[in-house]
Structure formats: structure tokens, C-alpha cells
DSSP file (Angstrom, degrees, kcal/mol; ACC not computed):
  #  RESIDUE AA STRUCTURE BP1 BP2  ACC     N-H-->O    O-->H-N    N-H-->O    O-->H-N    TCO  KAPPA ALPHA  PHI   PSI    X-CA   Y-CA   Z-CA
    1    1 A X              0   0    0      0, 0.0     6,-0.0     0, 0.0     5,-0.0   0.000 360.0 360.0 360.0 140.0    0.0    0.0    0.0
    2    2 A X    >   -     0   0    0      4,-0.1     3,-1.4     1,-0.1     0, 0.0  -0.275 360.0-107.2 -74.3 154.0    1.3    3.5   -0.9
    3    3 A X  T 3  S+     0   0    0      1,-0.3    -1,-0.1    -2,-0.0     0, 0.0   0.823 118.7  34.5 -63.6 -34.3    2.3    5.9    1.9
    4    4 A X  T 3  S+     0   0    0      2,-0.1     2,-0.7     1,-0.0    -1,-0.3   0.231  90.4 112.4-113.0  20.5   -0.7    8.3    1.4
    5    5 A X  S <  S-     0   0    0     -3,-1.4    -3,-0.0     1,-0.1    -1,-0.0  -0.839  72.9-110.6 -56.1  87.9   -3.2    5.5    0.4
    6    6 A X        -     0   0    0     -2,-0.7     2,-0.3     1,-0.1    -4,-0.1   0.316  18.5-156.7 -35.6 148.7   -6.3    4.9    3.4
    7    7 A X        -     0   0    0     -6,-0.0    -1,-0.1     3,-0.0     3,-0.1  -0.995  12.3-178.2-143.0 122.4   -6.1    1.9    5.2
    8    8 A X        +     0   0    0     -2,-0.3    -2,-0.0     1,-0.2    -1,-0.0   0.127  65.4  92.1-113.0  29.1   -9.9    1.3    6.5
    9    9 A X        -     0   0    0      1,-0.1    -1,-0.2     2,-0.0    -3,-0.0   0.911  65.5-164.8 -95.2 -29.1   -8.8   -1.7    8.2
   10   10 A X        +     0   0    0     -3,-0.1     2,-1.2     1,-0.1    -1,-0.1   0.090  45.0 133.7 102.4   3.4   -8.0   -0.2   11.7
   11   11 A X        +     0   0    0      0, 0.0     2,-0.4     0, 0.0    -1,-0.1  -0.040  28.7 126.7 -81.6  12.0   -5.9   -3.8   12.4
   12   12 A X        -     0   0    0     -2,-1.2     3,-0.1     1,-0.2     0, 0.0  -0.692  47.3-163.5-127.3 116.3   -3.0   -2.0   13.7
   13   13 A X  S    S+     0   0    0     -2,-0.4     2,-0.2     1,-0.0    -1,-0.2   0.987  77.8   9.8 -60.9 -72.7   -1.9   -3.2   17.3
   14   14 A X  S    S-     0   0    0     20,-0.0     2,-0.4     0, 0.0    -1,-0.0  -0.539  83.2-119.4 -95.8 149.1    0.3   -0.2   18.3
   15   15 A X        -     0   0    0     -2,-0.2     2,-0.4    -3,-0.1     3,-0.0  -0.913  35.5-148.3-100.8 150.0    0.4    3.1   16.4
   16   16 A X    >   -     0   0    0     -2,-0.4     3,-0.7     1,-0.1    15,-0.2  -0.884  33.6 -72.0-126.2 137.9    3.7    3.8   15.2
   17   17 A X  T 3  S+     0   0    0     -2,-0.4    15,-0.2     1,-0.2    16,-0.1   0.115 120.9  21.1 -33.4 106.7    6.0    6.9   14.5
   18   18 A X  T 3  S+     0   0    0     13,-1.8     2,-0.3     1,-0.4    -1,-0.2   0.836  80.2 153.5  68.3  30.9    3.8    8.5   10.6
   19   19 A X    <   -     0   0    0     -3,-0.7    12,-3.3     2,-0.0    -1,-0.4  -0.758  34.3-141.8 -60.1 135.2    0.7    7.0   11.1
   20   20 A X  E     -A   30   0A   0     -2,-0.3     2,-0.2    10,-0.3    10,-0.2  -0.956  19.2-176.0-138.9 110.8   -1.7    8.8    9.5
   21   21 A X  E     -A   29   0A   0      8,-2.7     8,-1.6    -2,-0.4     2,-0.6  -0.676  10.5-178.0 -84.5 117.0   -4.9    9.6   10.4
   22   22 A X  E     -A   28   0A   0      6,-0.2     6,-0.2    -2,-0.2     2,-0.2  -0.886  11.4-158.2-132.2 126.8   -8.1   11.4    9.2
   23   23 A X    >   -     0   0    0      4,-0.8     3,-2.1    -2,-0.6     4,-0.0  -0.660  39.2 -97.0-104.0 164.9  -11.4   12.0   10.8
   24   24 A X  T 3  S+     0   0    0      1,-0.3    -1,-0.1    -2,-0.2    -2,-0.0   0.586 114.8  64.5 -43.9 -37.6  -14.7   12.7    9.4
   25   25 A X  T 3  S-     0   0    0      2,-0.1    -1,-0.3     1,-0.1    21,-0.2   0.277 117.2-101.0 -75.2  11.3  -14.2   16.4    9.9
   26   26 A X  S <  S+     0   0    0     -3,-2.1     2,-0.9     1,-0.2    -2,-0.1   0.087  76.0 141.0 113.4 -37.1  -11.6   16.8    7.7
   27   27 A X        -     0   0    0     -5,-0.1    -4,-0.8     1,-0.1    -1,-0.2  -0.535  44.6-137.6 -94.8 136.8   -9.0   16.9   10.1
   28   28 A X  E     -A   22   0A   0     -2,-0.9     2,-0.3    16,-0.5    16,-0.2   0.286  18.7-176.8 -58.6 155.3   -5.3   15.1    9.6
   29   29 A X  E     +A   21   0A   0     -8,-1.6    -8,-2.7    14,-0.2     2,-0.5  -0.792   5.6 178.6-153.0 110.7   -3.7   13.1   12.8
   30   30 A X  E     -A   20   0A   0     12,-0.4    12,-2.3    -2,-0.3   -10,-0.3  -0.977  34.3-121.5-122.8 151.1   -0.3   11.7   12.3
   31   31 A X  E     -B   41   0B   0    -12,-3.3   -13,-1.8    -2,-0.5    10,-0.2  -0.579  29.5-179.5 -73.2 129.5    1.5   10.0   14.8
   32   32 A X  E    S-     0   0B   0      8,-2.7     2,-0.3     1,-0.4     9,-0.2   0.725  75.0 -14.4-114.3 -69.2    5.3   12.1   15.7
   33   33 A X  E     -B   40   0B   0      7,-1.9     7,-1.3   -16,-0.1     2,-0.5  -0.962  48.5-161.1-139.6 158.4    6.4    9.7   18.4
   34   34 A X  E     +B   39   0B   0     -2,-0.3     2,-0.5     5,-0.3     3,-0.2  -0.903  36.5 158.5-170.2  80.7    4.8    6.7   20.7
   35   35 A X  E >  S-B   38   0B   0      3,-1.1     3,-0.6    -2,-0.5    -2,-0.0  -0.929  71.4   0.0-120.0 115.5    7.7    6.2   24.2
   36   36 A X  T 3  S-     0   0    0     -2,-0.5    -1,-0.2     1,-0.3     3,-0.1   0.980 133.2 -57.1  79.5  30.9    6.9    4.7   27.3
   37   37 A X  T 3  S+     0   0    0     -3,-0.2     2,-0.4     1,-0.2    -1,-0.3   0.711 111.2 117.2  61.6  11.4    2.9    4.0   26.1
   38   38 A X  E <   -B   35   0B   0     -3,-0.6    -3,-1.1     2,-0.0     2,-0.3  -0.766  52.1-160.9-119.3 134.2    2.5    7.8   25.3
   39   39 A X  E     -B   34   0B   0     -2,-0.4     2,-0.4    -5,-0.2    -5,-0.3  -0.966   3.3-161.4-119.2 164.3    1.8    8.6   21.7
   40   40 A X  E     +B   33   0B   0     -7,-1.3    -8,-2.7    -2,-0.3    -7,-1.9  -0.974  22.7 174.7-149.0 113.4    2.6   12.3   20.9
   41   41 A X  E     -B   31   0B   0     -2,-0.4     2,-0.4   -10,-0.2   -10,-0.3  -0.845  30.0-119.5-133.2 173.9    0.9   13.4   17.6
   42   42 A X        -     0   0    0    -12,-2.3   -12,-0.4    -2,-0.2     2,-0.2  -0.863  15.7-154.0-142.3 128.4    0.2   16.2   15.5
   43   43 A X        -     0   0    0     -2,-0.4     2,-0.4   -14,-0.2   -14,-0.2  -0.418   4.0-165.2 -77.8 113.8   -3.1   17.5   14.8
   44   44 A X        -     0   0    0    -16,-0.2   -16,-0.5    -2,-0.2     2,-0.4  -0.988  18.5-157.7-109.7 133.2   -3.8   19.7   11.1
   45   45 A X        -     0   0    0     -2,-0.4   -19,-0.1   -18,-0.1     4,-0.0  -0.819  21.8-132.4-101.8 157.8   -7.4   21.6   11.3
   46   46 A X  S    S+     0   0    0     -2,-0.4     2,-0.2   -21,-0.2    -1,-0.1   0.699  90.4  19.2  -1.7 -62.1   -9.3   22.7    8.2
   47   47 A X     >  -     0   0    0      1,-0.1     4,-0.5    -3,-0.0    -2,-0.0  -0.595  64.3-129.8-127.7 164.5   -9.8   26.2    9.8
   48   48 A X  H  > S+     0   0    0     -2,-0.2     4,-3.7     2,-0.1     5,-0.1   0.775 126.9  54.4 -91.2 -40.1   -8.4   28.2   12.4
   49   49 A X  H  > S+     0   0    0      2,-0.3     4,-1.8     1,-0.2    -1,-0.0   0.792 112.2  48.8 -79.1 -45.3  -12.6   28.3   13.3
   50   50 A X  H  > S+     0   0    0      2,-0.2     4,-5.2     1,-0.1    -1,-0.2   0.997 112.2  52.5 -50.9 -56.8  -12.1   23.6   13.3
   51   51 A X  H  X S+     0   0    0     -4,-0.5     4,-1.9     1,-0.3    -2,-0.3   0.882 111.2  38.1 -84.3 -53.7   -9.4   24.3   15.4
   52   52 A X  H  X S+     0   0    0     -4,-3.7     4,-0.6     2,-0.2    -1,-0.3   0.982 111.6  60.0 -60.5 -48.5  -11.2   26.5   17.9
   53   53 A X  H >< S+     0   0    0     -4,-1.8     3,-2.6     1,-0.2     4,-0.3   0.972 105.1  45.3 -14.1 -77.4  -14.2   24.5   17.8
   54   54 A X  H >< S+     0   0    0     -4,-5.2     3,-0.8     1,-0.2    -1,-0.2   0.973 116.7  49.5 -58.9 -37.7  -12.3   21.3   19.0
   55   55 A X  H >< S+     0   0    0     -4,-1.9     3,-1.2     1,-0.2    -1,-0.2   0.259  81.3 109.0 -66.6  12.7  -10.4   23.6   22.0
   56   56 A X  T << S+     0   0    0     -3,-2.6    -1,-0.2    -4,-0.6    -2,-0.1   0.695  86.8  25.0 -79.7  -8.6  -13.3   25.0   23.2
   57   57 A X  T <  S+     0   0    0     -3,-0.8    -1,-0.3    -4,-0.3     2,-0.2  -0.011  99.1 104.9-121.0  43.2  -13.6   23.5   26.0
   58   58 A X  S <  S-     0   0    0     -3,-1.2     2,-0.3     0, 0.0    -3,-0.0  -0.612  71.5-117.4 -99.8 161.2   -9.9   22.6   26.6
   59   59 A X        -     0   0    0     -2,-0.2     2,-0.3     2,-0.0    -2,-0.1  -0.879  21.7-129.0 -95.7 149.5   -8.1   24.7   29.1
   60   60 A X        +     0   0    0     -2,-0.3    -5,-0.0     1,-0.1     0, 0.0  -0.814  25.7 178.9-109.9 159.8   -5.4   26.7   28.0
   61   61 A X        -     0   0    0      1,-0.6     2,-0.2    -2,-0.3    -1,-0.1   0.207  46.4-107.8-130.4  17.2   -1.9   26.4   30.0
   62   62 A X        -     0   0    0      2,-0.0    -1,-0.6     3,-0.0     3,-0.0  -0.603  62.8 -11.4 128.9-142.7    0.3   28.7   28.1
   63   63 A X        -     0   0    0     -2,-0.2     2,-0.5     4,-0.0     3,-0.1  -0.162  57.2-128.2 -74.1 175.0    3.4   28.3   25.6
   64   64 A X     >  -     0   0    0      1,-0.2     4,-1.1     0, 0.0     5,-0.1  -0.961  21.5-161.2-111.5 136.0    5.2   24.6   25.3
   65   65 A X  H  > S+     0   0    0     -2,-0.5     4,-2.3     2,-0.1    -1,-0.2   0.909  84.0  61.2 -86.6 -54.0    8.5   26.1   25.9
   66   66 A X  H  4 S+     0   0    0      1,-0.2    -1,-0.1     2,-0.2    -3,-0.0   0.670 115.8  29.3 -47.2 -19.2    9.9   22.7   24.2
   67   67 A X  H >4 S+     0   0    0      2,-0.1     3,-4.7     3,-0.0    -1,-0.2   0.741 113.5  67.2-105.5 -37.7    8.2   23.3   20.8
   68   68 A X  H 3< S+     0   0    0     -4,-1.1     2,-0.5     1,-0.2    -2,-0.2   0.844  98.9  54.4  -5.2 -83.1    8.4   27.2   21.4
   69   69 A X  T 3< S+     0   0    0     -4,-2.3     2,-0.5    -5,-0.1    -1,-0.2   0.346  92.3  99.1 -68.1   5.2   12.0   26.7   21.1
   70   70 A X  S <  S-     0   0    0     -3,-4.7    -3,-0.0    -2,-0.5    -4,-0.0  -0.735  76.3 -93.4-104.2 144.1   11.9   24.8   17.6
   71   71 A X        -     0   0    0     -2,-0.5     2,-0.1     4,-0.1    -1,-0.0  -0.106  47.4-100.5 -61.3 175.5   12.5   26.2   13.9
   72   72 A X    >   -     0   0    0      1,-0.0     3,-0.8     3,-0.0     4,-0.1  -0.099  39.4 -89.4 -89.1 174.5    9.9   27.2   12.0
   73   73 A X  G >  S+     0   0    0      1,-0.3     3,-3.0     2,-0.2     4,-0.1   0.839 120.0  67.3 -77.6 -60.0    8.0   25.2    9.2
   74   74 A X  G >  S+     0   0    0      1,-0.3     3,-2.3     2,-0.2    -1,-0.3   0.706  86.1  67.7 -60.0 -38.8   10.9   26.9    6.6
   75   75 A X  G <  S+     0   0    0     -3,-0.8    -1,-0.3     1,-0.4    -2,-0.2   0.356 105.6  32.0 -89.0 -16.4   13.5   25.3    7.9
   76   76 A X  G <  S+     0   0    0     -3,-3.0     2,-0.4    -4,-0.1    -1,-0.4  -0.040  89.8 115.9-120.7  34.7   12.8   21.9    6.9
   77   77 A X  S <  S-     0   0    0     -3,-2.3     2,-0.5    -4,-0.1     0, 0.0  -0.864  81.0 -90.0-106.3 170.3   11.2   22.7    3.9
   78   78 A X        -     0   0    0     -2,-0.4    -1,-0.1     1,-0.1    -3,-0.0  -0.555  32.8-173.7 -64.0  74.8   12.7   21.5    0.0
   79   79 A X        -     0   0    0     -2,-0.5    -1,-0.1     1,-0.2    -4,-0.0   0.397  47.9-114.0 -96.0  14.7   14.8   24.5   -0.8
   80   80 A X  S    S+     0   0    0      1,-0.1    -1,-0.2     2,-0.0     2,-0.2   0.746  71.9 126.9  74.0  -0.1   15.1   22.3   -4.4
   81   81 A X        -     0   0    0      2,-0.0     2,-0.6     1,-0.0    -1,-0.1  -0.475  62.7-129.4 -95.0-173.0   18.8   21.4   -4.4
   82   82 A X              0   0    0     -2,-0.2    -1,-0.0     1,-0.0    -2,-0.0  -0.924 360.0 360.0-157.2  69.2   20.4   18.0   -4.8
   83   83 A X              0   0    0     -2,-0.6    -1,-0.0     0, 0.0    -2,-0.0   0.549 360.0 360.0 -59.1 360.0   23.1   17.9   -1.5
């Protein structure tokens, strides 16, 4: 099966580091890392308006200092050369 194919089979014991995930509303879930029984994934919404929706009743606790502190989206992106 191809990387961005669906798989509707759910048979998956464990979830594993780029598992990828979509839910009815449109929004993406991939699996980042899974240590110690903990999965740590990351979540793309639709909307900024999806995105409040699902946090509305979340409390919020401030910055993550540990992703704070990480480059931005440009920094890994495909700047088109051949190193």
C-alpha cells in the first residue's frame, strides 16, 4: 500500500511513528512519536474556526517552551537542491 493510500482496516496493534490519520471532519492526525505508552501526535485543522471548535472547551496552560524553542516550518522545507 502506498504511503498516502487509506487503510480502513484499523488492524494496527500499536500506532507507530507516521501513522496517519483522518477524521470525518476533515481533520489530519499523524502520529510524531509513541515512548513509554505515550503517543505524541500532531493534529492539522481545516480552519483556524475547526481548530477552535475542537479547543473550546480545553483549558489553556500557556506556551510549550519545548516546541516554542523549535525552527519554523521553513527550515525543513525542500529549498530544491540535490546535496
Amino acid at each position: 500500500m502506498a504511503p498516502d493510500e487509506a487503510d480502513d482496516s484499523h488492524e494496527r496493534a500499536d500506532p507507530e511513528k507516521a501513522d496517519h490519520y483522518r477524521h470525518d471532519d476533515g481533520t489530519d492526525e499523524i502520529v510524531f512519536a509513541v515512548e513509554e505508552g505515550r503517543v505524541l501526535a500532531i493534529r492539522e485543522y481545516r480552519s483556524v474556526e475547526a481548530f477552535e471548535r475542537a479547543v473550546g472547551d480545553a483549558e489553556y496552560v500557556g506556551v510549550h517552551e519545548g516546541v516554542a524553542d523549535l525552527p519554523g516550518v521553513e527550515a525543513f522545507a525542500d529549498d530544491g537542491s540535490d546535496e
